[in-house]
CHARMM-style PDB file with segment names, atoms N, HN, CA, C and O in Angstrom:
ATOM      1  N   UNK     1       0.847  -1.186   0.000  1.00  0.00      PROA
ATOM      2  CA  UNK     1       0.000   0.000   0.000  1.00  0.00      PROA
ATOM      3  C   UNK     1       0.883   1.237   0.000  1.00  0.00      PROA
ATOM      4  O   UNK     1       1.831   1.274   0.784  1.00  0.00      PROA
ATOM      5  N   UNK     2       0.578   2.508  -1.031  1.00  0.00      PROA
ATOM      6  HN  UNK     2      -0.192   2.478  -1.667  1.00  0.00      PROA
ATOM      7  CA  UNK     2       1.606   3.453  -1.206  1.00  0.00      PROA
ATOM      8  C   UNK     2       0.666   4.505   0.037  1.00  0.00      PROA
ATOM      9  O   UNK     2      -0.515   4.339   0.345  1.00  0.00      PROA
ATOM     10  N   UNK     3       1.467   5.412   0.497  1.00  0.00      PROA
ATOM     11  HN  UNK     3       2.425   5.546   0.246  1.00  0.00      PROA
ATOM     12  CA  UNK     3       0.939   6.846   1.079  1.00  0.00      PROA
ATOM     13  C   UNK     3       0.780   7.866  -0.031  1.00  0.00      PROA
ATOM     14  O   UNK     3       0.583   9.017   0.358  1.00  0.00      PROA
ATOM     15  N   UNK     4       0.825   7.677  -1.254  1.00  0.00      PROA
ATOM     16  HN  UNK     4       0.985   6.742  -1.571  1.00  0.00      PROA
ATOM     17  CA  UNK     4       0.661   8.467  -2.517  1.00  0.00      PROA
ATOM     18  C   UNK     4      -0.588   9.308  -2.010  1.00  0.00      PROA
ATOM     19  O   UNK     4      -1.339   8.650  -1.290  1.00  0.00      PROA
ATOM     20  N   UNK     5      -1.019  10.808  -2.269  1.00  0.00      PROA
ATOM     21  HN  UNK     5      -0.409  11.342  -2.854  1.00  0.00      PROA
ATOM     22  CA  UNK     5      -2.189  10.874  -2.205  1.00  0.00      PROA
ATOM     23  C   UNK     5      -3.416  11.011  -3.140  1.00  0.00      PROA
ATOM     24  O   UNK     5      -4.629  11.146  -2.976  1.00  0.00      PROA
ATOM     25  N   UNK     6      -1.894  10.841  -5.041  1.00  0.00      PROA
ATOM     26  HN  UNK     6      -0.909  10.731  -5.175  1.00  0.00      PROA
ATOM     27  CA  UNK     6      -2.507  10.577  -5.510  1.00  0.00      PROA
ATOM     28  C   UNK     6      -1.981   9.529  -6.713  1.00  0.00      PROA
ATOM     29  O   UNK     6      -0.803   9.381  -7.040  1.00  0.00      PROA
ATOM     30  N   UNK     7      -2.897   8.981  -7.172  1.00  0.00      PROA
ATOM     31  HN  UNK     7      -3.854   9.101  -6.907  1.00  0.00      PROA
ATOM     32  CA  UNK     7      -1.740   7.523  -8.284  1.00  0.00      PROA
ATOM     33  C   UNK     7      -2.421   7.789  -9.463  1.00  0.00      PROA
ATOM     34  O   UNK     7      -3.537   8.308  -9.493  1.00  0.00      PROA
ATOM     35  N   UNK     8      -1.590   7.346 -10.724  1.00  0.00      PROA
ATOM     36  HN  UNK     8      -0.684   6.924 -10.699  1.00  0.00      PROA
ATOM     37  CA  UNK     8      -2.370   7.900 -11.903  1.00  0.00      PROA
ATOM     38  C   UNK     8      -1.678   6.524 -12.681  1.00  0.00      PROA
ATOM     39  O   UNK     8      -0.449   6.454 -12.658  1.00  0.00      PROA
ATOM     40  N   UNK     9      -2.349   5.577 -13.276  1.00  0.00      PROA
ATOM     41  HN  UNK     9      -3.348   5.634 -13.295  1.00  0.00      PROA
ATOM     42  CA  UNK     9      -2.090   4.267 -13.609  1.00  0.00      PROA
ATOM     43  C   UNK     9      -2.989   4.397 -15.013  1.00  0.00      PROA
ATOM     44  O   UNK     9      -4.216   4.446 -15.105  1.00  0.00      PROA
ATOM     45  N   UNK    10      -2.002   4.438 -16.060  1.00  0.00      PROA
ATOM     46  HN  UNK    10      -1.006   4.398 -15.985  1.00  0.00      PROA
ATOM     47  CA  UNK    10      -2.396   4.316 -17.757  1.00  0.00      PROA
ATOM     48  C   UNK    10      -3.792   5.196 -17.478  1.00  0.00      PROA
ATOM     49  O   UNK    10      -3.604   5.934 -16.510  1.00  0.00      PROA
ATOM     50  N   UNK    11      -4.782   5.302 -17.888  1.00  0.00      PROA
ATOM     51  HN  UNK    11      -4.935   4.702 -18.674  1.00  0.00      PROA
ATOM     52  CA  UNK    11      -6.183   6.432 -18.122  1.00  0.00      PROA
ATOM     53  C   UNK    11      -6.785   6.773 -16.935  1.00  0.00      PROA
ATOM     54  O   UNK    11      -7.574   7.707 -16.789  1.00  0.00      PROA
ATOM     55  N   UNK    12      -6.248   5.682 -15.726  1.00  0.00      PROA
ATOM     56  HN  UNK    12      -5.607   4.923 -15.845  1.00  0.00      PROA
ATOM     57  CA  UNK    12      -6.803   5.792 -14.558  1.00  0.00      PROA
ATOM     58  C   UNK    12      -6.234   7.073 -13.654  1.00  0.00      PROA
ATOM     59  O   UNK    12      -5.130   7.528 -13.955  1.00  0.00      PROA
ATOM     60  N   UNK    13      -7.037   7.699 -12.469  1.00  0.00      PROA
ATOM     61  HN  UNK    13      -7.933   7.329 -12.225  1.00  0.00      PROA
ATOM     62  CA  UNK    13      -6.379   8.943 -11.686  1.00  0.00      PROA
ATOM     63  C   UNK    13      -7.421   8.502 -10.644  1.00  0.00      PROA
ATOM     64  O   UNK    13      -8.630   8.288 -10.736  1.00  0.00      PROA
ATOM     65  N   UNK    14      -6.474   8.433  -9.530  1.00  0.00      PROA
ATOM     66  HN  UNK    14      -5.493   8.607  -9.455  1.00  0.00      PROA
ATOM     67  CA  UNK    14      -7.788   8.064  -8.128  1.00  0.00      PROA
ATOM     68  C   UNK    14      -7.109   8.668  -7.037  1.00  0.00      PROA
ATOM     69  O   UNK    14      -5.886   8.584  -7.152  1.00  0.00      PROA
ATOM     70  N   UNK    15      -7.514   9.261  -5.999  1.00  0.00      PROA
ATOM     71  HN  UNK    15      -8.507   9.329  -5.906  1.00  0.00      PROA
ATOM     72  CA  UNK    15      -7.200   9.588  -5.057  1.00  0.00      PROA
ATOM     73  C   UNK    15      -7.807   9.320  -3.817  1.00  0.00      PROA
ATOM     74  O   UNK    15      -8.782   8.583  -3.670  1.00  0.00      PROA
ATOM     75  N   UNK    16      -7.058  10.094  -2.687  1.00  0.00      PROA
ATOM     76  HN  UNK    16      -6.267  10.693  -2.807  1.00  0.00      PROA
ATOM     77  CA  UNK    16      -7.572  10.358  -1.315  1.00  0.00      PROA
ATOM     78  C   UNK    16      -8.213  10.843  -1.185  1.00  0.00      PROA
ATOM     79  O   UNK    16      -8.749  11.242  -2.218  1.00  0.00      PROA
ATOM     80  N   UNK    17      -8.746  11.255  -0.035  1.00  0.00      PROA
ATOM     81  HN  UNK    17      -8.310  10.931   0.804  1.00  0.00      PROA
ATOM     82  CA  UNK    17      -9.905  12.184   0.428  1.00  0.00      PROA
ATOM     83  C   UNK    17      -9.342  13.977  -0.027  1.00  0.00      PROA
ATOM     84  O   UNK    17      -8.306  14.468  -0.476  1.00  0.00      PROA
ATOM     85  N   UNK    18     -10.263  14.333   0.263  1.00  0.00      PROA
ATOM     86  HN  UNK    18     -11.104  13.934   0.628  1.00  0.00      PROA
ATOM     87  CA  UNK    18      -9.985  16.263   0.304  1.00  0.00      PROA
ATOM     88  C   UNK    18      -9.088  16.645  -0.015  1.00  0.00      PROA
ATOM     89  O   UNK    18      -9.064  16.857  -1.228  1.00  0.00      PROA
ATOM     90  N   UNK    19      -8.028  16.927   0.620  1.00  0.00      PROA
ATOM     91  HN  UNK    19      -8.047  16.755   1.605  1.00  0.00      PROA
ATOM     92  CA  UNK    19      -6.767  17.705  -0.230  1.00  0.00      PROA
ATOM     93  C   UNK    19      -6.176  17.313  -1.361  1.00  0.00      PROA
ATOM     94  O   UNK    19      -5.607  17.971  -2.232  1.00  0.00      PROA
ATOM     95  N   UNK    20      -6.467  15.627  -1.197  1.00  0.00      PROA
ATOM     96  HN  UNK    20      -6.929  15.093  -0.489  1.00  0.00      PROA
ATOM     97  CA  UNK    20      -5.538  15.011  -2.135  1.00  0.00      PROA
ATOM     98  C   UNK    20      -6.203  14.905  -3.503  1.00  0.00      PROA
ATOM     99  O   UNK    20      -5.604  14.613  -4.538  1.00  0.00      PROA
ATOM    100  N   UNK    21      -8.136  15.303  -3.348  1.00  0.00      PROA
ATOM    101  HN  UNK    21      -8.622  15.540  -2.507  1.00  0.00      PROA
ATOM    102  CA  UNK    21      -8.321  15.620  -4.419  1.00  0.00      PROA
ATOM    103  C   UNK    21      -8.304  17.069  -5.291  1.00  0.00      PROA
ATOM    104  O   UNK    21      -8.765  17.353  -6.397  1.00  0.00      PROA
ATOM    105  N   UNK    22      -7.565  17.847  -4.289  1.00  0.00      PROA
ATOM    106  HN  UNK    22      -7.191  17.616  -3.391  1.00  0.00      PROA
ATOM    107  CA  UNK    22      -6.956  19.236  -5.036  1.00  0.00      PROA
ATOM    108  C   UNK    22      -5.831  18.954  -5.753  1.00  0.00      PROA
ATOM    109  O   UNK    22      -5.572  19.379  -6.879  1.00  0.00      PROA
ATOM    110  N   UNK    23      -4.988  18.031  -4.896  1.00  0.00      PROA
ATOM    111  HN  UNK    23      -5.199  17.686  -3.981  1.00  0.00      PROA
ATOM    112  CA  UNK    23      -3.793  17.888  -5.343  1.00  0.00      PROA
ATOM    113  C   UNK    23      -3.419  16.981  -7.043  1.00  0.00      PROA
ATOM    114  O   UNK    23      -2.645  17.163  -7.983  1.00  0.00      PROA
ATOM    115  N   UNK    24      -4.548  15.929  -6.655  1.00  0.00      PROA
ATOM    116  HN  UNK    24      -5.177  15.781  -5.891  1.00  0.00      PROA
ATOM    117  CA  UNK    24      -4.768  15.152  -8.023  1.00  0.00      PROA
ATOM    118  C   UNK    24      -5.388  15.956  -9.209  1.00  0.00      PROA
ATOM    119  O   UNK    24      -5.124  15.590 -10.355  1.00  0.00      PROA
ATOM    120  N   UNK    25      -6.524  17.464  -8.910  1.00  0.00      PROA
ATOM    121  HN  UNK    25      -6.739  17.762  -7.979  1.00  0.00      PROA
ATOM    122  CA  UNK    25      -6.711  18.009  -9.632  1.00  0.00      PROA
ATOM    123  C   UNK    25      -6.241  18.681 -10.057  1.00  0.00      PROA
ATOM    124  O   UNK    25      -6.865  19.089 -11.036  1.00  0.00      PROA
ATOM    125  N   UNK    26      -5.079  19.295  -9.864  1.00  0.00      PROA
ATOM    126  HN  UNK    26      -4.571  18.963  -9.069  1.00  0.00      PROA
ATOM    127  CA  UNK    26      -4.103  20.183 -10.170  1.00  0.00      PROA
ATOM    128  C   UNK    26      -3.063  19.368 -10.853  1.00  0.00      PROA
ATOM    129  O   UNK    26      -2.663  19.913 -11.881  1.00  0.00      PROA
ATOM    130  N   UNK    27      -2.545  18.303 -10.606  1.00  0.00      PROA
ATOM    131  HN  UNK    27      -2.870  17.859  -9.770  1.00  0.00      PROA
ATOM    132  CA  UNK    27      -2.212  17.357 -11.647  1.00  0.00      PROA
ATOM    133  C   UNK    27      -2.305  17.297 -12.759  1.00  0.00      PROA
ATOM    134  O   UNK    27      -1.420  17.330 -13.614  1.00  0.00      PROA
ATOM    135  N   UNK    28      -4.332  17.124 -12.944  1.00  0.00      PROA
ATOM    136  HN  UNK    28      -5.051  17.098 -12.250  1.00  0.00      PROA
ATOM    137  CA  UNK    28      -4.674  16.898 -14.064  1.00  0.00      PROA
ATOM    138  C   UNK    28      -4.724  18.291 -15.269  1.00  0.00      PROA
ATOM    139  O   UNK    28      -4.901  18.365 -16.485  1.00  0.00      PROA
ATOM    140  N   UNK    29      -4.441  19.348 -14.073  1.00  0.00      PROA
ATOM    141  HN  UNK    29      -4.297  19.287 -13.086  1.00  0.00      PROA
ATOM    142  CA  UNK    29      -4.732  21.080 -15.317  1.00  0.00      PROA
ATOM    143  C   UNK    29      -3.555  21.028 -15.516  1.00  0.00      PROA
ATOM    144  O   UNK    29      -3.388  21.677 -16.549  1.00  0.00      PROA
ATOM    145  N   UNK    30      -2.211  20.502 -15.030  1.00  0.00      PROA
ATOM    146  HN  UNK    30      -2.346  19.975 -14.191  1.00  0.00      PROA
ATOM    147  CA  UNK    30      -1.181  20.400 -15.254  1.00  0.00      PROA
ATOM    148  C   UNK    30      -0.597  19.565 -16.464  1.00  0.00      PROA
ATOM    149  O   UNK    30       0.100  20.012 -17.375  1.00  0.00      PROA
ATOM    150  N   UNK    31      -1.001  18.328 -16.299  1.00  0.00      PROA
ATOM    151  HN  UNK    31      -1.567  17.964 -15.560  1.00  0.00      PROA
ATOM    152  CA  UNK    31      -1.387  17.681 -17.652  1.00  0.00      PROA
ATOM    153  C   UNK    31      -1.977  17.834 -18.909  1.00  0.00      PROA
ATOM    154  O   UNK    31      -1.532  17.181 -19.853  1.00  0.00      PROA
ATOM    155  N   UNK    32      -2.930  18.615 -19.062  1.00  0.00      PROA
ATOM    156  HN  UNK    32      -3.292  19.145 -18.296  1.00  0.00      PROA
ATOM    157  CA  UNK    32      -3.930  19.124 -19.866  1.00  0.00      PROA
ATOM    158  C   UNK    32      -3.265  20.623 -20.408  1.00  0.00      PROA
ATOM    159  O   UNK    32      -3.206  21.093 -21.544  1.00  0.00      PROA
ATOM    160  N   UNK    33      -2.905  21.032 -19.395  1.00  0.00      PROA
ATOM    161  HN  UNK    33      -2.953  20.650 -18.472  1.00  0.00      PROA
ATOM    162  CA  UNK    33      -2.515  22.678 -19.651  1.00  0.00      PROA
ATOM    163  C   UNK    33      -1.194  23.018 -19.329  1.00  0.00      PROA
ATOM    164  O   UNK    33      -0.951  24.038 -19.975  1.00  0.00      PROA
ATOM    165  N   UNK    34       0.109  22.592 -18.450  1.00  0.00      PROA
ATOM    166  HN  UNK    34      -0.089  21.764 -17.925  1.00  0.00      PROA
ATOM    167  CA  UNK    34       1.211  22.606 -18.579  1.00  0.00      PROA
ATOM    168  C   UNK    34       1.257  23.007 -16.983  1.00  0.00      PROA
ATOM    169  O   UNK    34       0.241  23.122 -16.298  1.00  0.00      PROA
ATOM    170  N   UNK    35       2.846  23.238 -16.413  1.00  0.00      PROA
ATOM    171  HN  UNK    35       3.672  23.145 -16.969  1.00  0.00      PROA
ATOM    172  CA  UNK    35       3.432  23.450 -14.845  1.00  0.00      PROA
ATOM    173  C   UNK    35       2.869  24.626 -14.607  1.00  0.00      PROA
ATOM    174  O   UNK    35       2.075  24.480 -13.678  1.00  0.00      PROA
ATOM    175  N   UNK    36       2.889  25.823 -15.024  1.00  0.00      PROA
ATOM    176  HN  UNK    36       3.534  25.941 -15.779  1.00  0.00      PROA
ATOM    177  CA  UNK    36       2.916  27.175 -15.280  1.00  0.00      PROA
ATOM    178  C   UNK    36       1.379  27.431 -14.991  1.00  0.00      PROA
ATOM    179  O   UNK    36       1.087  28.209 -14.082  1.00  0.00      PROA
ATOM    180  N   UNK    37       0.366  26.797 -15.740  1.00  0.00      PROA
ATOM    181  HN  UNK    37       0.603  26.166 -16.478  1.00  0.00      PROA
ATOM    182  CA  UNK    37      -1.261  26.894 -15.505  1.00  0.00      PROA
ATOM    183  C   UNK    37      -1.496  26.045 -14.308  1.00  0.00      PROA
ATOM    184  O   UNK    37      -2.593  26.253 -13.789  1.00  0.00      PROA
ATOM    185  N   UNK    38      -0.859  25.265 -13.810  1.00  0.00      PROA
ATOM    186  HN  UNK    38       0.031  25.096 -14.232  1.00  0.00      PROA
ATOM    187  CA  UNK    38      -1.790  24.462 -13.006  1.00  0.00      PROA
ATOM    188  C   UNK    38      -0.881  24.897 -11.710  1.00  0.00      PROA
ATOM    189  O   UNK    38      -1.180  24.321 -10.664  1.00  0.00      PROA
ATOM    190  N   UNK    39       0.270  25.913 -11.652  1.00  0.00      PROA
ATOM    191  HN  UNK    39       0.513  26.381 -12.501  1.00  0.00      PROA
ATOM    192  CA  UNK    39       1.082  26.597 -10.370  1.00  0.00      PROA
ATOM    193  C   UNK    39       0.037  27.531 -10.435  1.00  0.00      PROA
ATOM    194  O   UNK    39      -0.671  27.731  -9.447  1.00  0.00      PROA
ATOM    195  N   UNK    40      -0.140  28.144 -11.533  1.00  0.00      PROA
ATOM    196  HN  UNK    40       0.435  27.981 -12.336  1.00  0.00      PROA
ATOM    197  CA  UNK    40      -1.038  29.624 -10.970  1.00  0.00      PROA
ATOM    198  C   UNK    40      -2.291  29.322 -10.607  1.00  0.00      PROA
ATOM    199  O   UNK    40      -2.743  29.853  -9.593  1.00  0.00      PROA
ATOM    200  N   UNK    41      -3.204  28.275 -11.481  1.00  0.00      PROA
ATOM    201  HN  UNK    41      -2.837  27.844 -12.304  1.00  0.00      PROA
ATOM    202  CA  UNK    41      -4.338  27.656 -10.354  1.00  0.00      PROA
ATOM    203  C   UNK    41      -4.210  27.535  -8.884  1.00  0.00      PROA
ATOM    204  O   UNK    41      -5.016  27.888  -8.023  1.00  0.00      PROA
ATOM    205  N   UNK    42      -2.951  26.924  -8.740  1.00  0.00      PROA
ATOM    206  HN  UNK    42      -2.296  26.637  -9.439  1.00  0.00      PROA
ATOM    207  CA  UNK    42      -3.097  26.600  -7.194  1.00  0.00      PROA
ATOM    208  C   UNK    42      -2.802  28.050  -6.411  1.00  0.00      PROA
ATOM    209  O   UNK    42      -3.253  28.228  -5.279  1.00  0.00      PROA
ATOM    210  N   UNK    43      -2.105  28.951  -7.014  1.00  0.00      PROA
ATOM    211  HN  UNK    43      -1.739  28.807  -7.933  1.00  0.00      PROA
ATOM    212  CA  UNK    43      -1.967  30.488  -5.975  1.00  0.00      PROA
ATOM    213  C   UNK    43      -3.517  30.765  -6.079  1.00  0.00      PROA
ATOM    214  O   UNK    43      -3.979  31.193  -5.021  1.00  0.00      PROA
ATOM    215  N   UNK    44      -4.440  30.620  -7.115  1.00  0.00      PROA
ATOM    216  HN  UNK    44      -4.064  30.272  -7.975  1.00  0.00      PROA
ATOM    217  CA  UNK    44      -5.586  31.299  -7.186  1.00  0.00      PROA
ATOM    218  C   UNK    44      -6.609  30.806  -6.258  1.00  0.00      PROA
ATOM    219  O   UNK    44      -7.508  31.310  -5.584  1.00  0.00      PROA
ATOM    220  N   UNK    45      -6.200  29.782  -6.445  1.00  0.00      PROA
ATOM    221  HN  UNK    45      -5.470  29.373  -6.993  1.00  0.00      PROA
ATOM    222  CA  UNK    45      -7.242  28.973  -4.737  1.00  0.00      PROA
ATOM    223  C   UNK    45      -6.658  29.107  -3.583  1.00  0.00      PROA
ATOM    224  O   UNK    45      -7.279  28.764  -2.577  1.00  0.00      PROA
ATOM    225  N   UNK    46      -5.417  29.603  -3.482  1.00  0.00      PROA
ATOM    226  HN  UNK    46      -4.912  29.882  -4.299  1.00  0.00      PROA
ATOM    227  CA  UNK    46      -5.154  29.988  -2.486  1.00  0.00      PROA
ATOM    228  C   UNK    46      -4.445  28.317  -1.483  1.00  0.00      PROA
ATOM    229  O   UNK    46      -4.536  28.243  -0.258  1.00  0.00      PROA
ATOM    230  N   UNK    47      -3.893  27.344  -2.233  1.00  0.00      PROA
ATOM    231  HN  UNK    47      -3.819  27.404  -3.228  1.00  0.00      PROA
ATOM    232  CA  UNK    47      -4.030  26.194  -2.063  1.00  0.00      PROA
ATOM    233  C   UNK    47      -2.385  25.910  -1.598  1.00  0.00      PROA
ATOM    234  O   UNK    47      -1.613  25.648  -2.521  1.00  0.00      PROA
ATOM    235  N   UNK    48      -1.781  25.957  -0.073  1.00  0.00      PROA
ATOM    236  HN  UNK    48      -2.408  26.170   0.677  1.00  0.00      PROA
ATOM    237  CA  UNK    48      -0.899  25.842  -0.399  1.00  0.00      PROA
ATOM    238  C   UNK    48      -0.384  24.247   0.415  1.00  0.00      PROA
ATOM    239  O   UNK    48      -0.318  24.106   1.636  1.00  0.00      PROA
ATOM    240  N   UNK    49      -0.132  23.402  -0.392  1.00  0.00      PROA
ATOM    241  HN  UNK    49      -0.185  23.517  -1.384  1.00  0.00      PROA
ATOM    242  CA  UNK    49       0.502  22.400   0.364  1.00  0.00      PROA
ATOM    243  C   UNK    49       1.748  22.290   0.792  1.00  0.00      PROA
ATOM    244  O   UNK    49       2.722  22.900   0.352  1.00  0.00      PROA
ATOM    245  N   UNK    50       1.713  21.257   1.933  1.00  0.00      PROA
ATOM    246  HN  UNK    50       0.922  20.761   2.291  1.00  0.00      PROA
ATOM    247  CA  UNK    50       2.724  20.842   2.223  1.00  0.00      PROA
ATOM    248  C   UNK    50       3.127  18.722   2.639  1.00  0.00      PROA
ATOM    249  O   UNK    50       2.792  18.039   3.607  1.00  0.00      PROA
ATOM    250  N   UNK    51       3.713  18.463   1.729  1.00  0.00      PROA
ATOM    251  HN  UNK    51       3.985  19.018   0.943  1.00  0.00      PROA
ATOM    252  CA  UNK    51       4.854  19.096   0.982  1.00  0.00      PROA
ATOM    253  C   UNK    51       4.651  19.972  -0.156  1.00  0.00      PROA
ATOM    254  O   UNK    51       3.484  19.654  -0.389  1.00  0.00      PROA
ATOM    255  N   UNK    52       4.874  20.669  -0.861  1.00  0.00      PROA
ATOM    256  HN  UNK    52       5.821  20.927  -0.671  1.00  0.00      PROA
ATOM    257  CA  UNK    52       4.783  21.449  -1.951  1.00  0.00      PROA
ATOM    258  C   UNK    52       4.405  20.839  -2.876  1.00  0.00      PROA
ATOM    259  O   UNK    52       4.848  19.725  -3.157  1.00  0.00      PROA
ATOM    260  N   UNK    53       3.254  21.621  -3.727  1.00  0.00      PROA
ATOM    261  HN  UNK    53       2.895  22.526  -3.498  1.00  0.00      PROA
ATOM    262  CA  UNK    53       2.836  20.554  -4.885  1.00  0.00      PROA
ATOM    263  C   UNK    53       4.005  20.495  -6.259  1.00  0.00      PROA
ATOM    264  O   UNK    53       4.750  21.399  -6.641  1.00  0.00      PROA
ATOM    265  N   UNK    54       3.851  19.128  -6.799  1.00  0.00      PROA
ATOM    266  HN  UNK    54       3.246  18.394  -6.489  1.00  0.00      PROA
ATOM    267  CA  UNK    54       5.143  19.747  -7.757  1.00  0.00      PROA
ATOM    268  C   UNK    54       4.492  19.882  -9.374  1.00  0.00      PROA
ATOM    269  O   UNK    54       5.208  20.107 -10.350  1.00  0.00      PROA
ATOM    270  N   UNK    55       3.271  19.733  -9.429  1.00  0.00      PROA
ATOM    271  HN  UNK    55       2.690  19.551  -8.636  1.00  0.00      PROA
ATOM    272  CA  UNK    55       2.409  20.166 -11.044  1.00  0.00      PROA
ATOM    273  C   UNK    55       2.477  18.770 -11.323  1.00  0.00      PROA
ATOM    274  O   UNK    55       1.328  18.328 -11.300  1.00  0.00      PROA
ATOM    275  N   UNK    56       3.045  18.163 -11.496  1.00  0.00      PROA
ATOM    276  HN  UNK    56       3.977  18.523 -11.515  1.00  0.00      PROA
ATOM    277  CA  UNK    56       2.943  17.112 -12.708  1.00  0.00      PROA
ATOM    278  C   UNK    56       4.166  15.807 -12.305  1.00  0.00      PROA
ATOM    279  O   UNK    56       4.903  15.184 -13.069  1.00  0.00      PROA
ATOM    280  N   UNK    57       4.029  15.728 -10.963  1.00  0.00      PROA
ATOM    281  HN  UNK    57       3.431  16.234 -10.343  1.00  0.00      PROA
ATOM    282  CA  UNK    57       4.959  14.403 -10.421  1.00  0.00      PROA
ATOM    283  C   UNK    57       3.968  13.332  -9.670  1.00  0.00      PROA
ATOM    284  O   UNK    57       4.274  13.118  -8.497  1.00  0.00      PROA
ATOM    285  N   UNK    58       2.794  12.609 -10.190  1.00  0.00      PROA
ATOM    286  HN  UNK    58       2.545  12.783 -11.143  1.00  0.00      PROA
ATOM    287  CA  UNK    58       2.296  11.556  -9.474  1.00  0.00      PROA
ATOM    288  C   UNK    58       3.234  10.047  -9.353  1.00  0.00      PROA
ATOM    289  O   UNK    58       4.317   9.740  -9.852  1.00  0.00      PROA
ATOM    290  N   UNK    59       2.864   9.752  -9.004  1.00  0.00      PROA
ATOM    291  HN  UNK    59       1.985  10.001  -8.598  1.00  0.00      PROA
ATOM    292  CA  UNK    59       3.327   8.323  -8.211  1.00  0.00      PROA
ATOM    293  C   UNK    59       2.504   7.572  -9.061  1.00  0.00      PROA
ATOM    294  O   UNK    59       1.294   7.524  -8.839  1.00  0.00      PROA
ATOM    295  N   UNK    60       3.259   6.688 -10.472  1.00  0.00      PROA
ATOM    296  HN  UNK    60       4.242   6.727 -10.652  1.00  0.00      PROA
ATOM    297  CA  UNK    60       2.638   6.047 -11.016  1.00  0.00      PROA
ATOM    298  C   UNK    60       2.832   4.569 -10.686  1.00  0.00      PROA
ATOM    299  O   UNK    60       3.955   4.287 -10.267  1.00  0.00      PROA
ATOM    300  N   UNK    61       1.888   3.500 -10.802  1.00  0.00      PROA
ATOM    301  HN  UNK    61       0.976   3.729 -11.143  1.00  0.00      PROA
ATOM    302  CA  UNK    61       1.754   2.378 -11.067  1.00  0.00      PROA
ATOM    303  C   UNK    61       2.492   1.689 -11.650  1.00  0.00      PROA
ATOM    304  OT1 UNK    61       2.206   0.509 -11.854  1.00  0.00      PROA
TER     305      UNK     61
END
């Protein structure tokens, strides 16, 4: 069992509860839209994690 909070396995993306589905969603604008759009999403929500989110580093399968 990983502590990932979020895993992204070939088409699949599943997560944890609450934060970790900010964190997986920001992933995915990151994916879709690049590091740069899905960093400034997260200042705009005001979203700051810790550890630091890194845009586009899930813990794959």
């Amino acid at each position: 069992m990983s502590d990932a909070p979020y895993v992204v396995d070939d088409l699949l993306l599943t997560s944890q509860g609450v934060s970790a589905g900010i964190d997986s969603a920001l992933w995915l604008v990151g994916r879709l839209h690049g590091r740069e759009h899905a960093r400034a999403v997260r200042r705009e929500v005001q979203y700051d994690p810790a550890p630091p989110y890194l845009a586009d580093e899930p813990l794959a399968r």
